[in-house]
N, C-alpha and C positions, 0 to 999 in steps of 0.2 A: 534402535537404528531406524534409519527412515525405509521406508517402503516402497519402492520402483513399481509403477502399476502398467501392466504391457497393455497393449493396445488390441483388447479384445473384447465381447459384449459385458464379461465377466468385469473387466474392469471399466468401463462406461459408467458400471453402479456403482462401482466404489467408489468412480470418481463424486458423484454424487452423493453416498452415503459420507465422504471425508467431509463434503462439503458441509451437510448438516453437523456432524461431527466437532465442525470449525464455528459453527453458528452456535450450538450449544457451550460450547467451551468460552466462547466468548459471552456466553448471557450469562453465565458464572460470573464472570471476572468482572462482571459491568453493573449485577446484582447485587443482592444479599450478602454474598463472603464479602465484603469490601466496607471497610469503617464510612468508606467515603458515602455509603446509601444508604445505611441502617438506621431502623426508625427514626421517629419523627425531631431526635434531637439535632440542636443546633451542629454544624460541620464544623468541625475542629482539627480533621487530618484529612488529605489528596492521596492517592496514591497514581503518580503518573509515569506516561513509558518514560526509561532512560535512552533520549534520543541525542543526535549531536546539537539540537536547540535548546534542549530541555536542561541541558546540565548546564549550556552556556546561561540561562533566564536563572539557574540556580546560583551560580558562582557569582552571575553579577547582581544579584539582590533583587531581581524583576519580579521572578515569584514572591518574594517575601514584600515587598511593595504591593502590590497586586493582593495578594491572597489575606496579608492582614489588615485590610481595609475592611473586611468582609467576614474577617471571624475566623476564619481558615489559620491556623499557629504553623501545621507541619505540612510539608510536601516530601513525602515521599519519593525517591524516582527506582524505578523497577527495572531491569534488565530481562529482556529477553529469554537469557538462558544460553546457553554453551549448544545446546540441539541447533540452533539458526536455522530453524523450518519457517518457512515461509508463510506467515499468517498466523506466529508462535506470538507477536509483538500485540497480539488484538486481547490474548490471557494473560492474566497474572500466573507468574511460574517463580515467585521469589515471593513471598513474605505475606499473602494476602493478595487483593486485586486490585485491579486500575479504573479507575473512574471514566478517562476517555479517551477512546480507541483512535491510531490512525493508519487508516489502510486507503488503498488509492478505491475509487470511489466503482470501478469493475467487481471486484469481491466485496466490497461492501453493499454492496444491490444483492448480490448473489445469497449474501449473510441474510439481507432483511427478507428474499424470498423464503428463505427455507427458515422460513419464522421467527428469526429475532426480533423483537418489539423494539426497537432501537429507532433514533433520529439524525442525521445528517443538522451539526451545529455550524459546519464549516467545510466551504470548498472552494477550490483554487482554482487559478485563472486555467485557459487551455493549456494542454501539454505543449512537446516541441520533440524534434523528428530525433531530439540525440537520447532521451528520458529512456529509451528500450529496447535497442537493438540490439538484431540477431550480431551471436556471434561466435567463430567457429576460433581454432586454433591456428595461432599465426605461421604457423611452418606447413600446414595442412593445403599445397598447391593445388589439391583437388578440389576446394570449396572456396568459392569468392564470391558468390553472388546467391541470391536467393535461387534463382534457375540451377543451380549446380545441387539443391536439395532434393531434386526428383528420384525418391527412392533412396534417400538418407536417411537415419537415424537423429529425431532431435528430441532433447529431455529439460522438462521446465515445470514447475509451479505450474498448477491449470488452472485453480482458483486464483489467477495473481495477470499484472500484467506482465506478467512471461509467457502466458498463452494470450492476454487479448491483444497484445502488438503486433506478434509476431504472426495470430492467426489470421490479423487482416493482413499483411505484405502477404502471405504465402497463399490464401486464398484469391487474392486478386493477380497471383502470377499464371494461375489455375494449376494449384501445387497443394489442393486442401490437405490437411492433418489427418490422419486415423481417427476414428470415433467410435462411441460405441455400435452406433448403428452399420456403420459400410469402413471398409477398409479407403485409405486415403493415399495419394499419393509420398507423405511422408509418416514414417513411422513413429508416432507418436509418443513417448513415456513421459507419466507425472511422476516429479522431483520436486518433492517440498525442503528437500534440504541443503541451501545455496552450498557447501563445501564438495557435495557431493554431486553435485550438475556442475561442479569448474572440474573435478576431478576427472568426468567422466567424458567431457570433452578432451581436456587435456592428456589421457591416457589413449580415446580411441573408441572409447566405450559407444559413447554417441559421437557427431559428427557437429553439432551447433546446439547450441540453448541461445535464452534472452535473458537479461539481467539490464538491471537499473545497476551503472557502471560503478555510482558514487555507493552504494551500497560496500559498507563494509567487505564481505567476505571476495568480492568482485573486484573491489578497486584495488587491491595487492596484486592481482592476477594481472589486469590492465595494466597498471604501472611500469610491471616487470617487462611487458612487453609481449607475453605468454598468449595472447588474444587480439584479433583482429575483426573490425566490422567488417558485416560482409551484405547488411541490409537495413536500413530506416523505415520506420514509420511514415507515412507521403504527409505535403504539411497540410492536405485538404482532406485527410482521413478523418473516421469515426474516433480513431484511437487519438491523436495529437487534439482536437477537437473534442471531445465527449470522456469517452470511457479511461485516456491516462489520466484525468486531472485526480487531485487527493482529497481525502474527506478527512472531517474528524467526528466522531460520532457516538454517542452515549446511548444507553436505555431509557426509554421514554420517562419512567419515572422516576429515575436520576432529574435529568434536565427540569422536569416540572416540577419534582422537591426542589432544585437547586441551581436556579435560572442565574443568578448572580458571581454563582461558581463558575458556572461555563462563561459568562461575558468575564470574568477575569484571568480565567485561562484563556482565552481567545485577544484579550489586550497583552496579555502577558508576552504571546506569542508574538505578538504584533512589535512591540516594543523590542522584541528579542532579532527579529529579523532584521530591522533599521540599524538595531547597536552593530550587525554581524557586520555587516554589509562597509560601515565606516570603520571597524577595527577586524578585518581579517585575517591579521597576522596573532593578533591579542585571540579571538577567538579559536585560529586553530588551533594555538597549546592548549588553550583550556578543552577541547573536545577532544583533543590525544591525551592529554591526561588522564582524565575521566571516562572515555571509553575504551583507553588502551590500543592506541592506533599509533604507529607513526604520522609524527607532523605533516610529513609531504600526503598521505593517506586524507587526514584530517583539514589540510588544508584546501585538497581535491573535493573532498567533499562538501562543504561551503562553496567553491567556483566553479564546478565545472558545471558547463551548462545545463547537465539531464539530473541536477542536486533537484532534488524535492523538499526538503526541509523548509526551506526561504523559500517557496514560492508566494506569489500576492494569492491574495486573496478573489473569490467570486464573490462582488457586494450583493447581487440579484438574485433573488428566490430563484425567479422563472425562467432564468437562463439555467440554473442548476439542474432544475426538474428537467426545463428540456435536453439535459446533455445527456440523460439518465435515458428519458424516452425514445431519444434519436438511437445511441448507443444502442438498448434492449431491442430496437426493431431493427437494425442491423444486424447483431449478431444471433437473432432468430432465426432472420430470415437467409442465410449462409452457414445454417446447421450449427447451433452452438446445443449443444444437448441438453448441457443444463438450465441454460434458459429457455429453451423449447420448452420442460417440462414444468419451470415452477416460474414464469414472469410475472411481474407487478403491472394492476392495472393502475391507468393513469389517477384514478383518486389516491392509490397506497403511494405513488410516486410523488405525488405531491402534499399528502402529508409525510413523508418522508426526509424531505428539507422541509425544515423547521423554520420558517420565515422569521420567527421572533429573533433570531439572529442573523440575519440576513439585511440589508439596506430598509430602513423603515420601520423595521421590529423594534420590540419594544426594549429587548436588550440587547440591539446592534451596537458592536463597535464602530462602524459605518457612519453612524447618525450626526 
């Protein structure tokens, strides 16, 4: 079962110890258990997330185009796992591990501080003010704005952005969060398990979380009508600007054995986003079949505006570093705990995006 962590100095360190916890788990999954990294023979199998693109790139032959150009026979795709904890998708939890991780690009800084040797292959253009909003329960007359949280109960993913949206709107209403250090005006709990933060709003338990809407276990709840926004991200934020956009990101000696693999995972993906986009309706049966979603589900998740899946691309190294740099000195500097204690200095941040796939690299898709 997942672990609710209260908003006390006791759990500031857990929050932190989960973190590294998550960075380890993930340099598992991205290492040695994984056929996709072991020694020095040619790559002959993937193991990658089963995502609502990744199975669309499967069914319509993009991977197998792509992958056996290059040597690569099998693709793999992995599922997450029935837990749906948040930051579950960066490990392999089904059959062996994943070659390359993608998490929005806030916990993945947090990943590489707290020591994973990993690189940023890929990152997306800026976010937008609908990808993470707060949101409470729609019958719930007492909660409609962010100001109505003063002295409410809110529960999210901390490593995720479900804390880093949500903590700049409520710190800039001067409404900060619990921390380890000082109590805050809103009472803070980490929920890494999305059924279990829709649950707990919707019961009473907490009063708001944040959630990426098009997310599986959210977008049922939204649909129904069961949840109501009550807050966005501003569109001249740290968060819509910097710390929502997504990465996609391997272990450094993954990518440097295997630079050819990543630039055809990265066309693959590329290709897969154009085909969505001209057959939407073709696309969503194939991602409800294969994830097990209702259509109307599946179909929401490809269009609605805050989908991360299909976002374009960041062709520029230095825009990336900088969204990284700007993001980390914002939320230092407005008490972020765990980057208070473990930030990347600006050389780890920029070798950190991997230029060689980036605009001018030498295995950009860009070029």
């Amino acid at each position: 079962m997942p672990r609710l962590s209260l908003p006390t100095s006791r759990t500031g360190r857990a929050l932190v110890f989960s973190a590294l916890a998550a960075s380890a788990l993930l340099a598992t999954s991205l290492s040695g258990g994984s056929p996709a990294a072991r020694a020095d023979e040619p790559l002959t199998a993937i193991n990658l997330q089963l995502t609502p693109w990744t199975v669309i790139a499967q069914e319509k032959g993009i991977f197998k185009d792509e992958f056996d150009r290059i040597g690569v026979k099998k693709v793999n795709l992995i599922a997450s796992g029935g837990a749906d904890l948040v930051g579950a998708e960066s490990a392999a939890v089904n059959n062996g591990a994943i070659a390359i991780a993608q998490r929005m690009i806030y916990p993945a800084t947090v990943h590489r501080a707290n020591g994973l040797d990993g690189v940023v292959i890929w990152a997306s253009e800026p976010s937008n003010r609908y990808r993470a909003p707060i949101l409470a329960r729609a019958d719930n007359d007492k909660i409609n704005s962010v100001a109505d949280l003063d002295g409410k109960k809110f529960g999210s993913s901390r490593i995720s952005c479900y804390w880093s949206s949500p903590f700049e709107m409520t710190t800039k209403a001067g409404l900060p969060f619990d921390s380890r250090e000082k109590q805050g005006r809103i009472r803070y709990t980490s929920i890494d398990n999305s059924a279990v933060a829709i649950t707990s709003v919707l019961t009473g338990a907490t009063d708001a979380t944040t959630a990426h809407l098009a997310a599986g276990a959210f977008a049922g709840a939204w649909l129904s009508g069961k949840l109501k926004v009550i807050g966005r991200s501003p569109d001249d934020g740290v968060y819509v600007n910097n710390a929502g956009r997504v990465t996609y990101f391997a272990r450094r000696d993954f990518v440097n054995k295997y630079p050819q693999v990543v630039k055809a995972f990265l066309a693959a993906r590329e290709r897969t986003r154009e085909w969505t986009y001209d057959h939407v309706d073709e696309a969503a049966e194939i991602v409800a079949d294969k994830t097990r979603v209702p259509v109307e589900v599946a179909k929401f998740q490809i269009s609605h505006a805050g989908e991360w899946e299909f976002m374009a691309g960041e062709p520029n190294a230095d825009r990336a570093r900088n969204a990284i740099k700007t993001f980390q000195a914002w939320y230092v500097a407005n008490g972020d705990d765990i980057l208070a204690e473990r930030s990347l200095t600006e050389a780890q941040i920029d070798a950190f995006i991997d230029g060689r796939f980036f605009a001018g690299g030498e295995y950009s898709i860009y070029n």
